[in-house]
C-alpha positions in Angstrom: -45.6 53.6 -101.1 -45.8 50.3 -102.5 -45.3 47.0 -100.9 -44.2 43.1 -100.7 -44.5 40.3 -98.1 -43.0 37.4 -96.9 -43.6 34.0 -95.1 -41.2 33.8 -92.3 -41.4 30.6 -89.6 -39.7 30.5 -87.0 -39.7 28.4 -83.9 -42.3 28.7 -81.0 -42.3 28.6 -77.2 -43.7 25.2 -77.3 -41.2 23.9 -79.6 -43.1 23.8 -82.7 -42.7 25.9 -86.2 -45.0 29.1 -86.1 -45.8 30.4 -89.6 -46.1 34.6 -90.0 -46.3 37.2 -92.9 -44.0 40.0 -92.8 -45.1 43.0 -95.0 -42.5 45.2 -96.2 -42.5 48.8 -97.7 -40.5 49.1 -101.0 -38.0 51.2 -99.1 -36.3 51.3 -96.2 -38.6 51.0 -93.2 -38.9 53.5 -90.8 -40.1 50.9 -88.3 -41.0 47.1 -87.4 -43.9 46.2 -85.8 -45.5 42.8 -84.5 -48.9 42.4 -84.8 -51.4 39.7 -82.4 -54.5 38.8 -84.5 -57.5 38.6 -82.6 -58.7 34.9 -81.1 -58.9 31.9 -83.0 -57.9 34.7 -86.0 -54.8 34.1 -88.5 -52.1 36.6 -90.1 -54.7 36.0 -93.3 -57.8 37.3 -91.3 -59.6 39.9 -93.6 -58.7 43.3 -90.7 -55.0 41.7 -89.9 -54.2 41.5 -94.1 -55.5 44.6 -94.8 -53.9 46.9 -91.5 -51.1 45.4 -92.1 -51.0 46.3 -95.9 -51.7 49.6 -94.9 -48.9 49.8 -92.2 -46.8 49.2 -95.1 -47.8 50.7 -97.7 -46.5 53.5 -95.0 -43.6 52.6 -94.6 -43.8 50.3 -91.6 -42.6 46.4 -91.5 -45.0 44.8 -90.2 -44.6 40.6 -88.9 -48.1 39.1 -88.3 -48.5 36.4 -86.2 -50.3 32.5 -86.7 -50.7 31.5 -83.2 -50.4 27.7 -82.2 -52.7 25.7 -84.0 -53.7 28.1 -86.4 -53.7 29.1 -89.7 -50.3 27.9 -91.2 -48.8 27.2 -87.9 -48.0 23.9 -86.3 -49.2 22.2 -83.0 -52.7 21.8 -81.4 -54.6 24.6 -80.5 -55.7 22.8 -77.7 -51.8 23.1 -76.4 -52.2 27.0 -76.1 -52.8 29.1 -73.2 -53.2 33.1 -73.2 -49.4 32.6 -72.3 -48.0 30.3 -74.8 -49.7 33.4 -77.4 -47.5 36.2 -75.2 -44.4 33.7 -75.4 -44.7 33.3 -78.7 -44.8 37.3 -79.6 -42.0 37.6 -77.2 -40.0 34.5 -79.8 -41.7 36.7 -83.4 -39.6 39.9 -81.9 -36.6 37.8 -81.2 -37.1 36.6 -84.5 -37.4 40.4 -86.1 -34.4 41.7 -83.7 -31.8 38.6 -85.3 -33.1 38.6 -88.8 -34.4 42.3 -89.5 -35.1 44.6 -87.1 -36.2 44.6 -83.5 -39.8 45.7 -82.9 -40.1 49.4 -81.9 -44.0 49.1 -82.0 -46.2 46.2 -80.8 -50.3 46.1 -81.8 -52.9 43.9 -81.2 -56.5 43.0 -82.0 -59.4 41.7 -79.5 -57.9 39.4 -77.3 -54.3 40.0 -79.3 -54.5 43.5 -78.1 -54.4 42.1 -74.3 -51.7 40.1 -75.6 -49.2 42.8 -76.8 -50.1 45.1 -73.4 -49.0 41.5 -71.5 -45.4 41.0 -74.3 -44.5 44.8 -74.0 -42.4 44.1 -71.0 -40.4 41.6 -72.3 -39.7 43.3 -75.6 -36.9 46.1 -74.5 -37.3 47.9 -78.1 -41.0 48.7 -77.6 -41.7 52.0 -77.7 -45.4 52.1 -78.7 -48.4 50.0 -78.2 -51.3 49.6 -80.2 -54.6 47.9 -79.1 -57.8 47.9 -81.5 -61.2 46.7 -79.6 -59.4 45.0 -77.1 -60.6 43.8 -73.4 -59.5 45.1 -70.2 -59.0 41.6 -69.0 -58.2 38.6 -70.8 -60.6 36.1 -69.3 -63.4 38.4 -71.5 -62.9 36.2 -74.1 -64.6 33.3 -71.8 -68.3 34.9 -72.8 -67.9 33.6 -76.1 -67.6 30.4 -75.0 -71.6 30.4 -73.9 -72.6 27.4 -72.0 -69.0 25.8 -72.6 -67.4 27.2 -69.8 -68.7 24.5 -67.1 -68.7 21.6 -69.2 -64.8 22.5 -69.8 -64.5 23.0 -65.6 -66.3 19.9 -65.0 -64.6 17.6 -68.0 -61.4 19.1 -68.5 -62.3 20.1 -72.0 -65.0 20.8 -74.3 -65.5 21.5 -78.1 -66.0 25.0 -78.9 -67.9 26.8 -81.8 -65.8 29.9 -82.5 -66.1 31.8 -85.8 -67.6 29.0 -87.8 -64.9 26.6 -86.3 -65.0 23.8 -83.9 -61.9 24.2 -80.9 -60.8 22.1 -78.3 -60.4 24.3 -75.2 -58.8 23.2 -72.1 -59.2 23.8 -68.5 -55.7 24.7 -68.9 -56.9 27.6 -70.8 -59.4 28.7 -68.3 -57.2 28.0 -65.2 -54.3 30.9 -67.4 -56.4 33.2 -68.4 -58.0 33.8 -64.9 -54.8 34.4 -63.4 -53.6 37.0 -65.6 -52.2 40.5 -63.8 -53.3 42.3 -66.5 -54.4 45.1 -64.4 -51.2 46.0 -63.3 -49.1 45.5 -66.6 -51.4 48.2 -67.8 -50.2 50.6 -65.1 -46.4 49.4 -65.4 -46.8 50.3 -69.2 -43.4 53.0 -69.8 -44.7 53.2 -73.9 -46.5 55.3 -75.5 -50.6 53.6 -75.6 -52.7 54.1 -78.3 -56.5 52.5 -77.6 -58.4 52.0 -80.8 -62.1 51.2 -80.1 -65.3 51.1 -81.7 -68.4 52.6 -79.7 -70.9 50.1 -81.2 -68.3 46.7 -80.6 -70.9 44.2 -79.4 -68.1 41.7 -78.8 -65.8 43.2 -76.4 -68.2 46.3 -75.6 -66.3 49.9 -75.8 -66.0 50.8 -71.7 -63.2 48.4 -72.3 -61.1 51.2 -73.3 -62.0 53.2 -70.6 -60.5 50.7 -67.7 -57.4 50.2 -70.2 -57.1 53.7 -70.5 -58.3 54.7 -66.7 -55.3 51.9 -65.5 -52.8 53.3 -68.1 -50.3 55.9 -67.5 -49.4 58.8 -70.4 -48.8 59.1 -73.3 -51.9 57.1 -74.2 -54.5 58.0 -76.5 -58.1 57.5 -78.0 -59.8 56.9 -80.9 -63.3 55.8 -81.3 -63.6 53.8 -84.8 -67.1 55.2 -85.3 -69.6 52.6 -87.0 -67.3 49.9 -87.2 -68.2 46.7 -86.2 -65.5 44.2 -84.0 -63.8 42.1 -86.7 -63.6 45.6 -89.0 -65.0 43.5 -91.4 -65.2 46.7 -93.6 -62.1 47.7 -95.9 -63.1 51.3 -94.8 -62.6 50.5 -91.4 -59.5 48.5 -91.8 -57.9 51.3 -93.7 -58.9 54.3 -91.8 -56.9 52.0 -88.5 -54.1 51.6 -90.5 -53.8 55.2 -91.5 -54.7 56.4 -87.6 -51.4 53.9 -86.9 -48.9 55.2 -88.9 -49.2 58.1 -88.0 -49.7 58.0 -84.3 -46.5 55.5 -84.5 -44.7 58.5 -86.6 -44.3 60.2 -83.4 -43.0 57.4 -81.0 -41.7 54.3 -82.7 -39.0 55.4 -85.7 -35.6 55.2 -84.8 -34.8 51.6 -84.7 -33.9 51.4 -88.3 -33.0 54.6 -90.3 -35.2 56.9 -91.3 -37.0 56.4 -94.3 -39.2 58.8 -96.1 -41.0 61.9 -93.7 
């Protein structure tokens, strides 16, 4: 099945215009999805682009997500908290449900995937959820900071060098992502769970999975992305997740548009 996409903006919790990409099968979709790129990542991020092309190339409509401050979006990134990024998939769903669709199947990677487990609540369509190489607990994402964390505590900020770009964070930041209850979203989680994760991630390490999936309730599901590395840097990779998606999603998410092809 072919495909075409879309810019769509759209409003954001903190008032300013968000900019996201929603691919679109040829035909009807069978389902919309909302997809959380990874941190500091953008909707054009090499593994977002391409499992998202895949998701619709099967038949899924898929809206990816710039985050405050990134990518196309508006606003500072030094503005965003781990809950401005949940608000803000909370407003791309309301933005699918008036417009399109509303989201039947939420997925996330890295820190995006702790992002759509926190959202899911709030999203009443949600059927399935998706998580690829994602940590257990959002405040994970603080190792990358290295020696940054206490000069941010002490200061109140600090320039960070994340994936070749310099990043104001905010004690904000730290003092949000600390208080997360992620733990028990995970066991208040009524979807179907799928847990994507590679065995070799050296980013957010694979036993991950294990405490999302140990805290999670059924239906959940794993899948070890063998070999692949945590940004799926390779097209393989990025295909082979998109594939594993649609057709895990197959089973829980269609029904909130009609049916398209089997």
């Amino acid at each position: 099945m072919s495909r075409r996409s879309s810019k769509i903006e759209f409003v954001g919790s903190q008032g300013v215009p968000l900019v996201a990409r929603l691919d679109l099968p040829e035909g009807t979709p069978w389902a919309y999805a909302v997809f959380a790129p990874c941190f500091t990542c953008g909707k054009d991020w090499l593994a977002a682009a391409r499992i998202c092309r895949g998701l619709a190339e099967r038949g899924i409509a898929v809206l990816s997500v710039d985050f405050t401050g990134i990518g196309e979006s508006g606003g500072d990134f030094a503005d965003s908290t781990f809950s401005s990024d949940v608000d803000d998939l909370v407003r791309a769903a309301d933005h699918l449900r008036e417009n399109f669709a509303a989201p039947s199947l939420l997925i996330g990677h890295s820190l995006g995937g702790a992002a759509v487990l926190a959202a899911a609540h709030r999203i009443p369509e949600t059927a399935a959820v998706a998580t690829i190489g994602a940590p257990a607990e959002p405040e994970h994402v603080v190792h990358t900071f290295g020696g940054r964390r206490e000069e941010i505590e002490r200061n109140g900020e600090a320039e960070v060098s994340l994936g070749g770009r310099v990043l104001h964070i905010r004690r904000e930041f730290l003092d949000d992502i600390s208080a997360q209850p992620q733990a028990e979203r995970i066991r208040r989680l009524r979807h179907a769970l799928l847990v994507l994760h590679s065995p070799s991630d050296e980013t957010v390490g694979v036993e991950n999975a294990q405490r999302i999936l140990d805290a999670a309730g059924h239906p959940k599901s794993f899948v070890a992305i063998d070999g692949a590395d945590h940004l799926l840097t390779d097209r393989a990779d990025a295909r082979y997740v998109a594939t594993l998606l649609a057709a895990w999603a197959g089973r829980y998410a269609r029904g909130s548009v009609p049916a398209g092809p089997a």
